[in-house]
N, C-alpha and C positions, 0 to 999 in steps of 0.2 A: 586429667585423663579419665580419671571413674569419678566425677560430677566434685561440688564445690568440698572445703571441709567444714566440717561443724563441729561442736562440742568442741574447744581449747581446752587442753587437759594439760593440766601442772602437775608434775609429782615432785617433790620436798624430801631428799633423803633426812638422815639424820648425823648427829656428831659418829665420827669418827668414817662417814661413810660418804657414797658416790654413785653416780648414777647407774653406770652398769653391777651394781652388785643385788643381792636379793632378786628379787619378783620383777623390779622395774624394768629389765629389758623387753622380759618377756610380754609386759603389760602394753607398753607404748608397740611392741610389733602386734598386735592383737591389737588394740584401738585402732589403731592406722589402718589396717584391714578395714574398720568398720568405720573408716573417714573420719575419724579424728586427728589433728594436727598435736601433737604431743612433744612438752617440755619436758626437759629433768634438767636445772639448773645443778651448776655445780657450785656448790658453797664454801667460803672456806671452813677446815675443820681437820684436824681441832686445834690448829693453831689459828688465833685470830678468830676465833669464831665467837662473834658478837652479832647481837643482834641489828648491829647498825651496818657493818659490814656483811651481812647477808642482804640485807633491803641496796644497798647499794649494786650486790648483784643481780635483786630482782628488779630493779630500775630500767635494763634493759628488758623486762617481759612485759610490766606492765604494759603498754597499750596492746598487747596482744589478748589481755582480759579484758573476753564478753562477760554480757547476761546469760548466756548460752555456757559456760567454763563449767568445767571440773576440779574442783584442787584435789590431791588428795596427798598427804601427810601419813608419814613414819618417822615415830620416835621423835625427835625434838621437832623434825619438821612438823608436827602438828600444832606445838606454839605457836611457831612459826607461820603458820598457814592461818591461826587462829587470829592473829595480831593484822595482815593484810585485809583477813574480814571487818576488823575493826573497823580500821581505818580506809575504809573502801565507802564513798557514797550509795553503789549501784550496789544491788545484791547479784550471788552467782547461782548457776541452777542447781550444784550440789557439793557436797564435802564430804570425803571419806578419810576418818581418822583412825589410824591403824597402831595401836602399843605406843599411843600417847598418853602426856601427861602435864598438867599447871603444875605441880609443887616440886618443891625440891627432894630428891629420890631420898636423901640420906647414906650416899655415898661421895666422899669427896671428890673422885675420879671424875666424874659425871656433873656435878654441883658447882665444880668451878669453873669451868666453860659453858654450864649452859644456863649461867648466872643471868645474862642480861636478857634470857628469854621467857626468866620467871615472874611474874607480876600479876596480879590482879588487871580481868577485865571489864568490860562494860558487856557482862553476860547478855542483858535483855536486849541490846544491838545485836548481839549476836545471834541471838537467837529468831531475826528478823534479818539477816545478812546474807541466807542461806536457804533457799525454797525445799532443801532436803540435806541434813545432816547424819551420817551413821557415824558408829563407835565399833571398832572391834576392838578385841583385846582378849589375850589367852589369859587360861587359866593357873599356868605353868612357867611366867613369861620370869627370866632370872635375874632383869634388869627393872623391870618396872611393872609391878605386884599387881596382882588386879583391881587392887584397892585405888589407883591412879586413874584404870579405866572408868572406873563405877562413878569416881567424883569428878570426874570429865563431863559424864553421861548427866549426872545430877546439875552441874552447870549448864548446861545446855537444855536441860529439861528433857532430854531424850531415852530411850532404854539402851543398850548396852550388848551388840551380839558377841558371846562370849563362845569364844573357839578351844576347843580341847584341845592340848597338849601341841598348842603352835609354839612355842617358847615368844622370842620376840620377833617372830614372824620373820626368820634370817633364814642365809641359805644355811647356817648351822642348823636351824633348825627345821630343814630339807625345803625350806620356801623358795624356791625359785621360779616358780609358776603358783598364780591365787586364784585356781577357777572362782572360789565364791566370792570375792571381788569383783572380778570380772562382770557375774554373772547380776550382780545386785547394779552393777553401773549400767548395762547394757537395757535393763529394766529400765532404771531410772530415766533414760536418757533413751532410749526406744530405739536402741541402735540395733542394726542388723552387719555381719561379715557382707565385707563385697565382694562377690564371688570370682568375677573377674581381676581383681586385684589380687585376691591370696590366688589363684592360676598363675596370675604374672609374674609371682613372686616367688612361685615353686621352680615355675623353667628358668627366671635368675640363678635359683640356688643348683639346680641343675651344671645348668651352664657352667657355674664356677667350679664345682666339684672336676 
């Protein structure tokens, strides 16, 4: 009805978490606006949470990634998302990795479930995987230091935008909407709101009220 979709956007929660929680609602109603077709798989977590039984869930999305895609990752999702670039022939147009991390945190809690996502990559693929890579990561984050972000950033060869006082970018820590996300994808990917789409979708909400 408002012309074809483009840009497939994936977004990857993390352990112990689910699609509608944090920023990700609000990110996929805001893409969708601007014609993007947008996933949030649901993973299992944190029981059963392996990294072979996540790829099993993303089994069904694959052929839904273009060269045209979006991944974007939080918290373990961005192993997770980093491991699909691996092992991906085609590159994607971009990846955004939010209060991610390779190594193991140093908390048990956290280390033993997200055990089969830690490993060594084939960084220089990856860093050919992806026509544009970012890193955020707070300054303040209580789960996983900034020091996680910085050697993410160093692996990939990239710099590092480092956010004040976001914690791990939850809604604890008032994340529920990420304009500067938003706003760095919307660049990257040269996307504009459809105006008649968010009209359409106000007299919906109307409606319902």
């Amino acid at each position: 009805m408002f012309g074809s979709k483009k840009n497939p956007v994936f977004i990857f929660h993390g352990a112990y978490g689910n699609p509608k929680e944090n920023w990700f609602p609000w990110l996929k109603n805001e893409l969708e606006l601007r014609g993007c077709e947008v996933y949030i798989p649901q993973f299992p977590t944190p029981e059963n949470q392996t990294i072979e039984n996540w790829n099993n869930v993303f089994e069904n999305y694959k052929s839904k990634v273009t060269e045209d895609s979006i991944f974007i990752g939080h918290s373990i999702g961005v192993a997770f998302l980093l491991q699909i670039l691996e092992n991906r022939e085609m590159p994607i147009k971009a990846a955004f990795l939010v209060a991610g991390f390779i190594s193991q945190l140093k908390n048990p809690k956290f280390d033993e479930i997200n055990a089969s996502f830690i490993r060594e990559m084939d960084w220089l693929k990856l860093q050919k995987d992806c026509q544009r890579v970012y890193v955020f990561h707070s300054d303040d984050d209580p789960y996983v230091p900034l020091k996680y972000g910085k050697e993410l950033s160093e692996k990939l060869g990239i710099g590092v935008t480092v956010v004040k006082k976001a914690g791990h970018f939850n809604e604890i820590s008032g994340y529920k909407e990420f304009p500067l996300l938003l706003d760095l994808i919307e660049r990257t990917a040269n996307l504009k709101k459809k105006v008649f789409a968010s009209l359409f979708r106000g007299l919906i909400k109307q409606k319902i009220k």
